[in-house]
Backbone bond lengths (Angstrom), bond angles and torsions (degrees), N, CA, C in turn:
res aa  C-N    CA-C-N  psi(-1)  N-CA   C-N-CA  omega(-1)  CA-C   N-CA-C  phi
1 X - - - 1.445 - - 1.527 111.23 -
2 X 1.576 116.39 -41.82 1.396 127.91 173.81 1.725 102.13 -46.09
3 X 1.170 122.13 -61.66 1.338 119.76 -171.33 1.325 116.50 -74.38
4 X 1.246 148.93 -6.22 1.378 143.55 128.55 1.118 104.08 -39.85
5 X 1.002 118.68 -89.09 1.654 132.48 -176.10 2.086 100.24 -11.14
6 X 1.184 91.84 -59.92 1.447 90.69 -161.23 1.755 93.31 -90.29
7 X 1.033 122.10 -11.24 1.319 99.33 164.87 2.025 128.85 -68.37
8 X 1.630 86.77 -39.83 1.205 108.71 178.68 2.068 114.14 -55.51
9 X 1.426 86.70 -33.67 2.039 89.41 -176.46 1.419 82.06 -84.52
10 X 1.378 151.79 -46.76 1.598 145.74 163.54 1.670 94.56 -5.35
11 X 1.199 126.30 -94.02 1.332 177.62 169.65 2.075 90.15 -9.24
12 X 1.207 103.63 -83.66 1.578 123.89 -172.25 1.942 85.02 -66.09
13 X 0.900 141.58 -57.49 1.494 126.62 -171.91 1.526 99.03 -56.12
14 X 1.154 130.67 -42.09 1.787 126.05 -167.61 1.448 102.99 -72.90
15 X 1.433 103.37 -46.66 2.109 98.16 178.61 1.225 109.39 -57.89
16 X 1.293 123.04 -24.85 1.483 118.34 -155.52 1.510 92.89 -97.72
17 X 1.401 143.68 -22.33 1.137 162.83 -145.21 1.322 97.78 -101.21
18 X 1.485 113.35 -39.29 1.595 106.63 -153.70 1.625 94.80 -123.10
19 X 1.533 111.56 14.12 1.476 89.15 155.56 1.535 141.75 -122.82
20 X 1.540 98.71 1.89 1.674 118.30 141.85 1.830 117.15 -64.68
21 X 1.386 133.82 -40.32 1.287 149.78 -171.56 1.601 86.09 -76.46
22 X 1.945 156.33 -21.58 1.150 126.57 -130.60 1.561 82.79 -142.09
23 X 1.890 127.90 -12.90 1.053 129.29 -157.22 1.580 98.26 -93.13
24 X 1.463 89.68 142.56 2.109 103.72 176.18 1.422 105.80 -117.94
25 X 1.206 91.62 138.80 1.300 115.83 167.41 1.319 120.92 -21.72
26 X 1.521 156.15 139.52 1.561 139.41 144.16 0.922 120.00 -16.52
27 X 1.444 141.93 147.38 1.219 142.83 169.16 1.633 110.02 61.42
28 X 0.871 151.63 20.40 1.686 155.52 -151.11 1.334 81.58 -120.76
29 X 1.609 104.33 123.21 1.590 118.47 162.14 1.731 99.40 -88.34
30 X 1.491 131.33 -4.97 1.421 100.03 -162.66 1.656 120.54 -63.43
31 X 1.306 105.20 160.01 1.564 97.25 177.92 1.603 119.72 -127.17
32 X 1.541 113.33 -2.82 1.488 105.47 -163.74 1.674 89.45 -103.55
33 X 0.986 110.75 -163.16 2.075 120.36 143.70 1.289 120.91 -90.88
34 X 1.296 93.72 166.77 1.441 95.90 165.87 1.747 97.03 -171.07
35 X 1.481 90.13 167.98 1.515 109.65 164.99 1.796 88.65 100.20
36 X 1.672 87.01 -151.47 1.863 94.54 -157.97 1.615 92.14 -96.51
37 X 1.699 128.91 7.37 1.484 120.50 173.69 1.676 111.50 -86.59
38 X 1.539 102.63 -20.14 1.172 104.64 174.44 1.347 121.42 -53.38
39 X 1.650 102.27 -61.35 1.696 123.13 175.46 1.408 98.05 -67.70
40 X 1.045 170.59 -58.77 1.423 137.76 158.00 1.791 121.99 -35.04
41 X 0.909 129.71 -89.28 1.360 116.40 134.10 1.841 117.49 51.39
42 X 1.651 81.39 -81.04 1.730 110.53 -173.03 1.152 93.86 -87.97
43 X 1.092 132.78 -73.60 1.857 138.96 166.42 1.444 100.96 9.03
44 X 1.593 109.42 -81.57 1.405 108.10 -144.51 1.830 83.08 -91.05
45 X 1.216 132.76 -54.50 1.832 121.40 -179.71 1.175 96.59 -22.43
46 X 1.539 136.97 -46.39 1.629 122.99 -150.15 2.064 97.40 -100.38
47 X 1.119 99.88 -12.25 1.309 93.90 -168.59 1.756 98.41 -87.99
48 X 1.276 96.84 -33.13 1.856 95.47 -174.58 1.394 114.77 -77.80
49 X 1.178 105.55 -17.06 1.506 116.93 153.57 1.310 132.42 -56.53
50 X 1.295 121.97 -39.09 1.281 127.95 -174.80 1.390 96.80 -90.91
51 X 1.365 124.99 -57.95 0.908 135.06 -174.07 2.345 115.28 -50.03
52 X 1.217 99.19 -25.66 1.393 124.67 173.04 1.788 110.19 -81.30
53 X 1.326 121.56 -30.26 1.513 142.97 -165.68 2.073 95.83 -95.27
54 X 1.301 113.53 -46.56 1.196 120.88 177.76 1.313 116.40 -51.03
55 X 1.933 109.14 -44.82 1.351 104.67 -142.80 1.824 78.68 -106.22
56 X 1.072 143.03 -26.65 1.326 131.79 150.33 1.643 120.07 -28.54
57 X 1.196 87.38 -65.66 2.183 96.23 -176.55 1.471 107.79 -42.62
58 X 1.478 113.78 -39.38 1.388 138.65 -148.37 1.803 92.85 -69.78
59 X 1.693 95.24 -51.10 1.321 115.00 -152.29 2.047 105.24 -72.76
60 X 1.473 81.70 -43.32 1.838 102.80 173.72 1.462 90.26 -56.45
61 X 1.476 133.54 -79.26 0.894 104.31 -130.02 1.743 114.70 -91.27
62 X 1.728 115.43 8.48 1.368 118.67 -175.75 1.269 88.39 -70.51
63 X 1.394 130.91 -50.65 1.315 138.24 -109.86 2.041 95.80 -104.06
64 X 1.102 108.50 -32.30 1.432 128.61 142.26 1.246 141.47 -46.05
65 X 1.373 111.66 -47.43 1.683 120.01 167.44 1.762 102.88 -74.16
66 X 1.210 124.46 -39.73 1.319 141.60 -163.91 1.379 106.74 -48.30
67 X 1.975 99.53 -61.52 1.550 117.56 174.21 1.084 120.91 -72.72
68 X 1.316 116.86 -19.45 1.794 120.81 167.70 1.521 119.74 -71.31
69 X 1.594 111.56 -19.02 1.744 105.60 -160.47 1.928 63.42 -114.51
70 X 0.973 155.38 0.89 1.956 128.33 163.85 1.691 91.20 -85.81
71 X 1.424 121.16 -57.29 1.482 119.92 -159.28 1.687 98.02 -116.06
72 X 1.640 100.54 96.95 2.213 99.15 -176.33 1.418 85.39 -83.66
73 X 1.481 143.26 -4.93 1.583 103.47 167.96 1.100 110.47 -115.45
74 X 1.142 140.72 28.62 1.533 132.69 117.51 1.205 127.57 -57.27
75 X 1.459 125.76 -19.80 1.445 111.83 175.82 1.428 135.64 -24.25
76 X 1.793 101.94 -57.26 1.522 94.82 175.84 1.610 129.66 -57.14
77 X 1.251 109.83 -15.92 1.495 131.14 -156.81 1.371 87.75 -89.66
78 X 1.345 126.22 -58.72 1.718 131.47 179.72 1.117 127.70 -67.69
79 X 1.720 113.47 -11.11 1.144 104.26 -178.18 1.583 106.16 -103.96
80 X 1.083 111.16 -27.68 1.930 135.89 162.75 2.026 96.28 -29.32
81 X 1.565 97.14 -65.06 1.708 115.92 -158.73 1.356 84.92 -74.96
82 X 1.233 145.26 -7.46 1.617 148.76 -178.61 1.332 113.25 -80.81
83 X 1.345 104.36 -42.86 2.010 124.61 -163.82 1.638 84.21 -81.36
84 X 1.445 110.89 -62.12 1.401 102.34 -168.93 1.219 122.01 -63.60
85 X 1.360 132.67 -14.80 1.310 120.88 -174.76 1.874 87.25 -110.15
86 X 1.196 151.10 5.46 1.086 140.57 165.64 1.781 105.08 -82.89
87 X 1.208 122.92 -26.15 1.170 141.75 -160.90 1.964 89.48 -72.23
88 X 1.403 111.82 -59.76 1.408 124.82 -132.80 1.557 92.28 -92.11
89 X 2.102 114.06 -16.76 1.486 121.62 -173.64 1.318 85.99 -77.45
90 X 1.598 120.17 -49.30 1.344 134.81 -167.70 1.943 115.44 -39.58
91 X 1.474 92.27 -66.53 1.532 110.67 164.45 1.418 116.83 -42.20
92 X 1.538 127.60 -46.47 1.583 120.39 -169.71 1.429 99.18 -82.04
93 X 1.622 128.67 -28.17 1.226 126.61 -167.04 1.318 92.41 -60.87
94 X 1.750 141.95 -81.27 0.760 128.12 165.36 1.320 142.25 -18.99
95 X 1.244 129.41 -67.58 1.479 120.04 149.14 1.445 112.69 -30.68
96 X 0.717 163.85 -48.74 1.389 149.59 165.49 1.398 116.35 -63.21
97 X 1.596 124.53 -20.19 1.235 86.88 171.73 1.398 111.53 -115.23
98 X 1.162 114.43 -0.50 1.685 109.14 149.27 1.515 120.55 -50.77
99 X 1.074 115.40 -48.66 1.368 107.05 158.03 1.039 127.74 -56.03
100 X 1.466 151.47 -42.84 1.599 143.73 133.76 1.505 108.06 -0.32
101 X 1.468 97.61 -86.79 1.425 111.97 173.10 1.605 113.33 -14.82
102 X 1.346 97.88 -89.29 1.720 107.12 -171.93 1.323 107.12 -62.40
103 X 1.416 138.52 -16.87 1.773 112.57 143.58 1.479 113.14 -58.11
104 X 1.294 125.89 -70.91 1.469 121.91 158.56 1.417 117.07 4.50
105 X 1.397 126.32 -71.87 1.163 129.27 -160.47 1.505 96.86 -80.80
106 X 1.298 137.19 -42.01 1.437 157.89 -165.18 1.642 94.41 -54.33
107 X 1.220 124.70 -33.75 1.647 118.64 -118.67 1.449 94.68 -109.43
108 X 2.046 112.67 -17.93 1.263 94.65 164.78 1.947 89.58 166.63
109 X 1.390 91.55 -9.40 1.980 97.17 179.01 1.366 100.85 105.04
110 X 1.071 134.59 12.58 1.539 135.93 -156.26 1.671 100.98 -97.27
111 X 1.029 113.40 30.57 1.865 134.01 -154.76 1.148 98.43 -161.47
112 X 1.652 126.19 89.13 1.990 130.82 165.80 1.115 103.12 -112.89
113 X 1.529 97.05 129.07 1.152 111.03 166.86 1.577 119.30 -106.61
């Protein structure tokens, strides 16, 4: 319960953080980011990502061995529904961090490849 708790003030400190850091001026057409809030920004989007991709794999794959050592002839069947749903965590991880990326590149060029 403690770690909700403190995840949740995690959470309310970053909104509150990022909406003095996100505000423009009157009249200001800009539209992308920039500066060093951006690359934080991208920092932690790409890190909570991975970090979100980890604890999935983690979750697939306890939760898999678990049902394989109650039911050993399902294995092939569990480990099949394993590939495919590791495949599809696999796929969004990426999608997400291509998207990182192309804010990255968006945010001012501060990203060469």
């Amino acid at each position: 319960m403690k770690l909700w708790q403190l995840l949740g003030l995690v959470v309310v400190v970053l909104f509150a953080a990022a909406t003095p850091a996100l505000a423009q001026p009157p009249g200001s057409t800009a539209t992308g980011y920039s500066g060093a809030g951006a690359g934080l920004g991208i920092g932690l989007g790409a890190g909570l990502v991975i970090i979100g991709a980890g604890i999935g794999f983690g979750r697939i794959g306890s939760a898999a061995l678990e049902s394989m050592a109650r039911q050993p002839e399902k294995a092939g069947d569990i480990s099949t529904a394993m590939l495919i749903i590791g495949a599809l965590l696999e796929g969004a991880t990426f999608f997400a961090l291509i998207v990182c990326l192309l804010v990255a590149v968006n945010a001012g060029g501060w990203v060469h490849f």
